[in-house]
C-alpha positions in Angstrom: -204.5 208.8 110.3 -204.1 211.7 112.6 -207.6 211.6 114.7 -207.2 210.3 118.3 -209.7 207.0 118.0 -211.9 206.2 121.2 -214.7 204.1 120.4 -214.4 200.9 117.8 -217.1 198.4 117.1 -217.2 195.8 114.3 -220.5 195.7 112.3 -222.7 192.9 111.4 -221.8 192.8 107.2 -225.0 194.5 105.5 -226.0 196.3 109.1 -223.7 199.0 108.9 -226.5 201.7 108.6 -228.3 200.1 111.7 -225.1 200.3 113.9 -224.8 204.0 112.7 -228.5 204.5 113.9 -228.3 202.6 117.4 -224.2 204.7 117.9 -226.6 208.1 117.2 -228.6 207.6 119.3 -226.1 207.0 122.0 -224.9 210.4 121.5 -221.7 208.8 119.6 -220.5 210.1 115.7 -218.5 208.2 113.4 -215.3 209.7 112.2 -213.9 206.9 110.2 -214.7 203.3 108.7 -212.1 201.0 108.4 -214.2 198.1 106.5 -216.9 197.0 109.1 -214.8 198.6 111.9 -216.6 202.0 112.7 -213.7 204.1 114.6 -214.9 207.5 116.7 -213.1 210.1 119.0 -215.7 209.2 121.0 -215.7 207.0 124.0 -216.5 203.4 123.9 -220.2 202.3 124.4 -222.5 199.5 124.3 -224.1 198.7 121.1 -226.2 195.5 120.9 -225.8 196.1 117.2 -221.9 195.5 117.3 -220.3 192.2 116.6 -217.4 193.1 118.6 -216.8 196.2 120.8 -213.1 197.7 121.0 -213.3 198.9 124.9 -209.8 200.5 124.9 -208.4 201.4 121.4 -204.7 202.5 120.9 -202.9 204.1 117.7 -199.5 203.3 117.4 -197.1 204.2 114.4 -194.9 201.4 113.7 -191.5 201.0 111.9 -191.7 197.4 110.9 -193.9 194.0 110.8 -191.5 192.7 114.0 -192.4 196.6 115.6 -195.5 195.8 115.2 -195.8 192.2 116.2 -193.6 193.2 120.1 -195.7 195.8 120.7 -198.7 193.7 120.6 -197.0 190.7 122.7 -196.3 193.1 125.1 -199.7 194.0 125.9 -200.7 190.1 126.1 -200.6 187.0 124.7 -203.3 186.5 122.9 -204.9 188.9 119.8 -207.6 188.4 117.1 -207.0 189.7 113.8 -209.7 192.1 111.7 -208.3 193.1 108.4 -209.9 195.2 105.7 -206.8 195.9 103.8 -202.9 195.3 103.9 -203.0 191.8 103.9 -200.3 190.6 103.3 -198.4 192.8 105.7 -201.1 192.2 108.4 -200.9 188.4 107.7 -196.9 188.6 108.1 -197.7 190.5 111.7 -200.5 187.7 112.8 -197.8 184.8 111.8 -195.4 186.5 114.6 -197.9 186.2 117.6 -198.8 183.2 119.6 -201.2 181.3 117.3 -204.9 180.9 119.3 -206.7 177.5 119.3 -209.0 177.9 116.8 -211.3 174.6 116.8 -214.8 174.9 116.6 -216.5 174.3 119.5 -218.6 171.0 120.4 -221.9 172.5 122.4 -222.6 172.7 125.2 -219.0 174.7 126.0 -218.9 177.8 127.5 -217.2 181.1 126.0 -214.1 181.2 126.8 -212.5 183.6 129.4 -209.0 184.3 128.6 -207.9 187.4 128.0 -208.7 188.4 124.0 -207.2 191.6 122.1 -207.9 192.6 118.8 -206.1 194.9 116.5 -205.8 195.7 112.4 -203.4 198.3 110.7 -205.5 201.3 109.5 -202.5 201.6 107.3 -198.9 200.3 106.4 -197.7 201.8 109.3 -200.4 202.5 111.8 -201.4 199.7 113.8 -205.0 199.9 116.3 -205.3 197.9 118.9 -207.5 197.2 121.8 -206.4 194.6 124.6 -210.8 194.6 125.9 -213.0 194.0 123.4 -217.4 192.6 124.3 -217.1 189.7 122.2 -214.6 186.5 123.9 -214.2 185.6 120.5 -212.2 186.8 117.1 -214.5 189.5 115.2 -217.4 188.1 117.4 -217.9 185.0 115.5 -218.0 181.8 117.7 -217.8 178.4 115.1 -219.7 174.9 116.5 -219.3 171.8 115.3 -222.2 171.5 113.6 -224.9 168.7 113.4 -226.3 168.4 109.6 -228.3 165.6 109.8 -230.9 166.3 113.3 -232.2 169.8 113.1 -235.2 170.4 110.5 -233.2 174.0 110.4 -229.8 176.0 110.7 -231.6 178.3 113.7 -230.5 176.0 116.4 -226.5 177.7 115.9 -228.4 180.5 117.6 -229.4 179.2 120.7 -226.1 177.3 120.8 -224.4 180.5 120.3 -227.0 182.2 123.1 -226.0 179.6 125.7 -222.2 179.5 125.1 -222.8 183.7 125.5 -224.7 183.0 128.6 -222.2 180.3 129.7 -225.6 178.2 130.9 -228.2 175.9 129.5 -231.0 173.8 130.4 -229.6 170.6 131.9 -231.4 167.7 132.2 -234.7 167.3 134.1 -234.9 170.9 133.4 -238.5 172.4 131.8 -238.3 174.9 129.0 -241.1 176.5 127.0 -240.1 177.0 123.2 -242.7 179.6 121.9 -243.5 179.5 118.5 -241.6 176.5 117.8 -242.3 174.9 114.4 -240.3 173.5 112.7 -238.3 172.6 115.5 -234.8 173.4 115.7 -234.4 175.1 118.8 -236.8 172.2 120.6 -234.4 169.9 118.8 -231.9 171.7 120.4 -233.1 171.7 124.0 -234.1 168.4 123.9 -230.8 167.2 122.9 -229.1 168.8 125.9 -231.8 166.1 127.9 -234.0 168.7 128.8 -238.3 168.7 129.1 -239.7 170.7 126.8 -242.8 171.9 126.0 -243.5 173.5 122.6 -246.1 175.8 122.0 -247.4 176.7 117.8 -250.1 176.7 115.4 -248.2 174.8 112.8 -247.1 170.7 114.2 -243.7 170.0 114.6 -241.3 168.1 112.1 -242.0 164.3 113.0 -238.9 163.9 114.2 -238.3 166.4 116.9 -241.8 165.6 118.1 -240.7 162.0 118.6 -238.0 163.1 120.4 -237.4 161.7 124.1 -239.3 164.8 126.5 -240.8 166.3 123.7 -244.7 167.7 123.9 -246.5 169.8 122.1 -249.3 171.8 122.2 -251.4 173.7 119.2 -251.3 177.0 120.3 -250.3 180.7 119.4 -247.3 182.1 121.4 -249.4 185.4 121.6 -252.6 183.8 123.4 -250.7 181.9 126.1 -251.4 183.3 129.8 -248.3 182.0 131.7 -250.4 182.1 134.6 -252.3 179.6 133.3 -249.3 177.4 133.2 -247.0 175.8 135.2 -243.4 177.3 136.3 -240.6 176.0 133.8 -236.9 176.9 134.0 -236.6 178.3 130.7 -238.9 180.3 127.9 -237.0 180.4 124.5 -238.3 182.0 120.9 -237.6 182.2 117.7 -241.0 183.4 116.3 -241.6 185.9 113.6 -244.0 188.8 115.2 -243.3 192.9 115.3 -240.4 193.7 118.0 -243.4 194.9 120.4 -245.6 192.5 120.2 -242.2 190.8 121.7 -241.3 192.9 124.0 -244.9 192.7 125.4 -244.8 188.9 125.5 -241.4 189.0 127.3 -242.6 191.3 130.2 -245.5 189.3 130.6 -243.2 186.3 131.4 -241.3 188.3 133.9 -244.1 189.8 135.5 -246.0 186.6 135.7 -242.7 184.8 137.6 -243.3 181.6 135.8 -239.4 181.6 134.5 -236.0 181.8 135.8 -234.4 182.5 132.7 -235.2 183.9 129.3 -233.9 184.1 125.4 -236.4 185.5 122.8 -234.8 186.6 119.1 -235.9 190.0 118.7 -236.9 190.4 114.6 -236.8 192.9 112.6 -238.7 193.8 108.8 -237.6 197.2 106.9 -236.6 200.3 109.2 -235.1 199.3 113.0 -237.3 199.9 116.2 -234.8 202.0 117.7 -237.2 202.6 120.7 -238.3 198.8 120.8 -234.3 198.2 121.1 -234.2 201.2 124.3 -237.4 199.6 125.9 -235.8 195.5 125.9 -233.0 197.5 127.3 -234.1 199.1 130.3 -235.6 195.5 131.4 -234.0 195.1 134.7 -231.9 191.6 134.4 -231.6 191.7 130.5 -229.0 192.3 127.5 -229.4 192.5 124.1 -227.0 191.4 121.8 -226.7 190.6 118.3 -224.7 187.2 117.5 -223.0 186.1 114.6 -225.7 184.1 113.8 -228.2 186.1 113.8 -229.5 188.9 110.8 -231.7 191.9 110.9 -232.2 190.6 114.3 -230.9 191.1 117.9 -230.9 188.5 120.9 -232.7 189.3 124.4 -231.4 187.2 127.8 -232.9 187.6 130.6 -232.6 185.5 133.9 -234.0 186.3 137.6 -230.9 185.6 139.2 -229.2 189.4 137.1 -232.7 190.9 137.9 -232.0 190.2 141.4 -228.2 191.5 141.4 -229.5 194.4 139.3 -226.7 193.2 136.9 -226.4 191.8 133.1 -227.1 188.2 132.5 -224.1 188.3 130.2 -222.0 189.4 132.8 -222.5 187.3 135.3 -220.3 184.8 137.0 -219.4 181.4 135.6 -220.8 178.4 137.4 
């Protein structure tokens, strides 16, 4: 391949078209796909469409698997695979570098922070690499130990996955609203961590997570609540089905009313993207968008008051 790659970033599988959209509109053109890989001459941006963002791609020719196994080991230690073809020769490679730890994580951990490359050979004997990449995990997808038998639902892997991201959670004695909660799997999930929470629908709870030690709930839209009207809590989380700006509305509400400290809302989508839904979340002083690996058409907003007040990302800020 003889064009000088910039920019990579790893699509969600089946969201190809809406990472081509969100890249457009950024100004950036796609010269090449490699599978979900989307490589440009263009410089790297943020996408909150991307699994996984290569900050600082590099095309080397190489002569041989062990070529290409020192020249990634003397970057750094540790590199995640993405392969879309070669395999066997990009397995041979991958078998020549340190091996990672690759158990699934036991919530509440945070992301980890070492150091994490990823590469994949465009062909036999061109390898891309990138020593940054957005996501501190291989091809952006964090695995949990999961818990099969407590959650009414699947949905609570994405607040785990939106905590580990954010590298905090509620702790215990902490208050969180969970808007538009039925049937329960994100309440299950808060109130597992030990945490008060209230949750707000039209629909009851499943039994159990209703029974649930700190559980409340109250029979009422997400849409009609006045957070004046309510007392401050630590934390407002959704999961509800409604149009992108009916969200977005609800979100700066929240802010605006200073009821919260922190924030994360799943931001759904039905048919054709919100492009300018997306741009408005975005330009929320103190928030991120990003899209997880467990979510679908669907991105995840965070917002807390301590980034507002650093004028910085919330997934960029320090560890505790």
């Amino acid at each position: 391949m003889s064009i000088d790659i910039k920019g990579a970033w790893l699509a969600p599988e089946g969201l190809e078209t809406v990472m081509t959209e969100d890249l457009q509109r950024r100004g950036v053109s796609i010269a090449h796909w490699h599978g979900r890989l989307a490589l440009s001459t263009q410089p790297a941006t943020y996408c909150p469409w991307a699994l996984d963002g290569w900050a600082t791609p590099e095309m080397v020719e190489i002569t041989s698997i062990r070529h290409a196994s020192d020249t990634l080991r003397a970057q750094q230690r540790n590199w995640g695979l993405y392969t879309a073809d070669f395999f066997r020769r990009t397995q041979l490679i991958q078998e020549r570098l340190p091996s990672i730890k690759a158990a699934p994580l036991v919530f509440p951990t945070p992301a980890p922070t070492s150091p994490l490359g990823a590469w994949t050979l465009l062909a036999p004997s061109t390898l891309l690499f990138s020593t940054r990449k957005t996501s501190p995990f291989i091809n952006g997808a964090p695995r949990f130990v999961e818990n099969r038998t407590g959650p009414p639902s699947r949905a609570y892997l994405k607040l785990w996955e939106a905590c580990t991201l954010l590298r905090a959670w509620p702790k215990a004695g902490e208050h969180c609203y969970d808007l538009g909660a039925t049937p329960g799997g994100w309440t299950w999930a808060l109130a597992s961590l030990g945490a008060t929470v209230t949750a707000f629908d039209r629909a009851p709870l499943d039994p159990a997570v209703a029974a649930m030690p700190g559980v409340s709930f109250q029979q009422a839209s997400a849409f009609g609540l006045d957070p004046a009207d309510l007392p401050p809590v630590d934390w407002v989380f959704s999961d509800i089905i409604a149009y992108p700006q009916r969200l977005l509305r609800l979100a700066q509400n929240w802010i605006a009313s200073g009821r919260t400290a922190n924030m994360i809302l799943t931001v759904k989508f039905q048919g054709s993207t919100d492009h300018e839904t997306v741009a408005a979340f975005e330009a929320i002083p103190g928030g991120a968008l990003a899209h997880l690996a467990h979510n679908k058409h669907e991105l995840t907003f965070f917002w807390t008051r301590e980034a507002a007040n650093r004028s910085a990302s919330p997934l960029d800020m320090p560890a505790d």
